[in-house]
N, C-alpha and C positions, 0 to 999 in steps of 0.2 A: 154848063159848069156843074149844076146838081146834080144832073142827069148821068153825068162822066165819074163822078165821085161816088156811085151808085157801083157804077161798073170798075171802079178800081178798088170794092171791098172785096177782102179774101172770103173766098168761100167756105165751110167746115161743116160736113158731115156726118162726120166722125165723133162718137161719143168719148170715143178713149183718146183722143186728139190732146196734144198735152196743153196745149194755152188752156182749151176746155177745163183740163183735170186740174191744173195749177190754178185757174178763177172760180172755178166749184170747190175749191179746198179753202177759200177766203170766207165761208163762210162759218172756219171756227176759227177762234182766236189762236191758235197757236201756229195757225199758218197764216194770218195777218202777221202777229207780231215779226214771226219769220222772213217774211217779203216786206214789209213796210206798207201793206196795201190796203185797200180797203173797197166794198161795195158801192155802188150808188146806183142806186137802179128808180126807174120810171122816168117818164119824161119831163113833169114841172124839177123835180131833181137834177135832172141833164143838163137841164138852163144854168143851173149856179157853177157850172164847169166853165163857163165862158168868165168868169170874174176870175180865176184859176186853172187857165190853158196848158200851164206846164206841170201840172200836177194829174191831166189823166193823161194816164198809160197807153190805155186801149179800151174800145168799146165794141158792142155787140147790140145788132139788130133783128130782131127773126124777120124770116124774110117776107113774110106778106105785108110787114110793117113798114117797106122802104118807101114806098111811097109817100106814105103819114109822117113819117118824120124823114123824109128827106129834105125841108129846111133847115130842122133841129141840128143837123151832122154836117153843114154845108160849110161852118170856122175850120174840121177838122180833114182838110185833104192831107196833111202830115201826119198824119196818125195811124193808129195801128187799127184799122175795122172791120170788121168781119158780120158777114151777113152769114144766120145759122138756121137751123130750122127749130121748131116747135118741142122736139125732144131735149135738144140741148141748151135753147131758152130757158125750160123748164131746172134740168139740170143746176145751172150756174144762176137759176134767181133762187130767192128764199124769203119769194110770197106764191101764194098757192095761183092767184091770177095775174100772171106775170104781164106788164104792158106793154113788154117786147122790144122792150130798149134798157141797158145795162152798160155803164160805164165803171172802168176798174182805175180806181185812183190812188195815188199816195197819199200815206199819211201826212199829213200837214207838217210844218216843219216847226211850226210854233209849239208842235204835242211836246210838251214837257221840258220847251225850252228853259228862257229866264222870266219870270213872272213881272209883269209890268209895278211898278213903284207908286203908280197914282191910277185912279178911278177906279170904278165898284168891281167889286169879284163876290161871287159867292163863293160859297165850302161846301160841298154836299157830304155828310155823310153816311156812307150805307145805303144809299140811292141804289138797290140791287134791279129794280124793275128796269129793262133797258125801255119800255117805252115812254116812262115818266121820266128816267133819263133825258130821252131824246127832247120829249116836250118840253124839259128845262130850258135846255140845248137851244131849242128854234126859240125861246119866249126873251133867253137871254141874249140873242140875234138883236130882237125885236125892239129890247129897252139898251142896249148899246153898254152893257156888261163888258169890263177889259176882259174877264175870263173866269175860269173854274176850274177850280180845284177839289181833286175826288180822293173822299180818305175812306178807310175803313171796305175795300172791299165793294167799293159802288159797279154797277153794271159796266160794260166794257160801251165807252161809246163810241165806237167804229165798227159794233153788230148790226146786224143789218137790220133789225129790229130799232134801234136806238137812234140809227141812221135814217129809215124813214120816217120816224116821227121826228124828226131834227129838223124835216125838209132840207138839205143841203147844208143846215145849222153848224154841222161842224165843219166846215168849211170854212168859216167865218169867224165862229170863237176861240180865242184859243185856251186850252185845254189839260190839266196839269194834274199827276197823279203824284199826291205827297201823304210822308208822315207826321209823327209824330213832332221829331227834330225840323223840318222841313218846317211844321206852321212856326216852334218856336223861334225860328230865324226869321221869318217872316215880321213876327210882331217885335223881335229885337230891329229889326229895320225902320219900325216906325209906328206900323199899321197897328189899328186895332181892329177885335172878333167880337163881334156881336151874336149873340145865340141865341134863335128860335126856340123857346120851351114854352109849354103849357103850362108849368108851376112858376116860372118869373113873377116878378111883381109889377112890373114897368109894362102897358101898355104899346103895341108898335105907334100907334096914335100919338104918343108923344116924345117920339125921339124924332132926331135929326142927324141925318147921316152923313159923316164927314167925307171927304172926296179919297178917305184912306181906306174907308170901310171895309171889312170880309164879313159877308154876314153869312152864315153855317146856320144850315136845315139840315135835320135829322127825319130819320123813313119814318114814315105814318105810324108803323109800327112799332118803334122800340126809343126813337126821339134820335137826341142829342148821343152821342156815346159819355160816357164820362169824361174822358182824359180830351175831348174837344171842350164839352164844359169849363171842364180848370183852366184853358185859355182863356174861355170868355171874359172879355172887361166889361162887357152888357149884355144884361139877357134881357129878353122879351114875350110878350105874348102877342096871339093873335085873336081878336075880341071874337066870340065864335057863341052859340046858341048852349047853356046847359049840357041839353041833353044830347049834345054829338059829343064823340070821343074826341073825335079827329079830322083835320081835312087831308084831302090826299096833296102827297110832297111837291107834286109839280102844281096843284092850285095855290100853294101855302108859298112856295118861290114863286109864283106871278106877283101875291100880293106884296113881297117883299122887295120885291124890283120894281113893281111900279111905284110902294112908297121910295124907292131910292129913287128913283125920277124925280121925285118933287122937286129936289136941290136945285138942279137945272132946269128946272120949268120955267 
């Protein structure tokens, strides 16, 4: 059965090959947002495609690799795969040591749907780094986040950069790009925003996070923006050493989803 699903992937040669040219163009965003698609490349990443079989497309193996991961591919005899060689592995990844497995996914259907009404969400905003993105990404997986929402120009997280530090994260959370108007319907709904600042007076130590929560992290570098501030109905700090400035945004959202955890502990 493995061995036959080995021999029933298309073969591709060809650099100028258009599946080739159309999954190497995935690696900027305006030819994601164009097809709906997205990268997912290596193989612990591959695995999280089975919790979400109708969302890959097509996948790509180079070909010294069929062996190695011919269990990994054995769910997908209906699918579109293709064994390719080393030049155009290279090509269509965008890590410099490719592992030789590449699956092309849709974008999730929940990206920017309707935002769920109850459990925690964070707010990130200005989260420009996609790998502190992605780490949020996989950490908000982790502590069981309804989702996130990105304001202010945050990293795209469907780069492939954002993606592999997400570990297949985004596959799992779902994922919400809003403004201004956007958050104040949010908290006309019900919810209230909590905000991460370094000038707060209220310790994160002594809050308790209601099951409505948003709580909004601002970049290491520049915080909170203003106009997320003037939502906040709670600010807070994070108790941290004098003499550091700052922690970085994806360590500062661990601690703040794991104190959300507490609630339901």
């Amino acid at each position: 059965m493995i061995q036959s699903l080995i021999y029933m992937l298309k073969i591709i040669n060809s650099l100028d090959n258009h599946v080739v040219q159309s999954t190497a163009a995935l690696k900027k965003k305006k030819h994601r947002n164009r097809q709906g698609l997205f990268l997912l490349e290596g193989a612990r990443a591959f695995k999280e495609t089975y919790n979400y079989p109708d969302q890959l497309l097509r996948f790509f193996i180079q070909q010294e690799c069929l062996e190695k991961y011919k269990n990994l591919i054995s769910p997908y005899c209906n699918k579109d795969g293709y064994q390719v060689n080393e030049k155009i592995i290279t090509k269509i990844s965008s890590t410099e040591n490719s592992q030789g497995i590449l699956a092309v996914m849709k974008i999730p259907a929940t990206y920017n749907s309707e935002i769920p009404q109850e459990g925690f969400i964070l707010l990130l905003d200005g989260i420009s780094d996609p790998g502190n993105l992605g780490t949020i990404i996989r950490t908000a997986w982790a502590m069981d986040m309804q989702g996130i929402l990105l304001v202010n120009n945050c990293a795209d997280p469907f780069s492939p950069k954002a993606v592999r530090a997400s570990m297949g994260g985004v596959l799992h959370v779902p994922i919400f790009e809003v403004g201004r108007q956007g958050i104040i319907e949010i908290i006309d709904g019900g919810r209230q925003v909590y905000g991460a600042a370094a000038n707060a007076a209220v310790s994160i130590n002594r809050l308790k996070f209601t099951s409505t929560a948003i709580v909004a992290i601002g970049s290491e570098a520049h915080g909170l923006s203003p106009w997320v501030t003037d939502l906040c109905s709670h600010r807070f700090f994070i108790p941290i050493k004098r003499q550091v400035d700052s922690i970085n945004a994806a360590v500062a959202a661990g601690i703040v989803m794991n104190k959300m955890g507490e609630r339901s502990s």
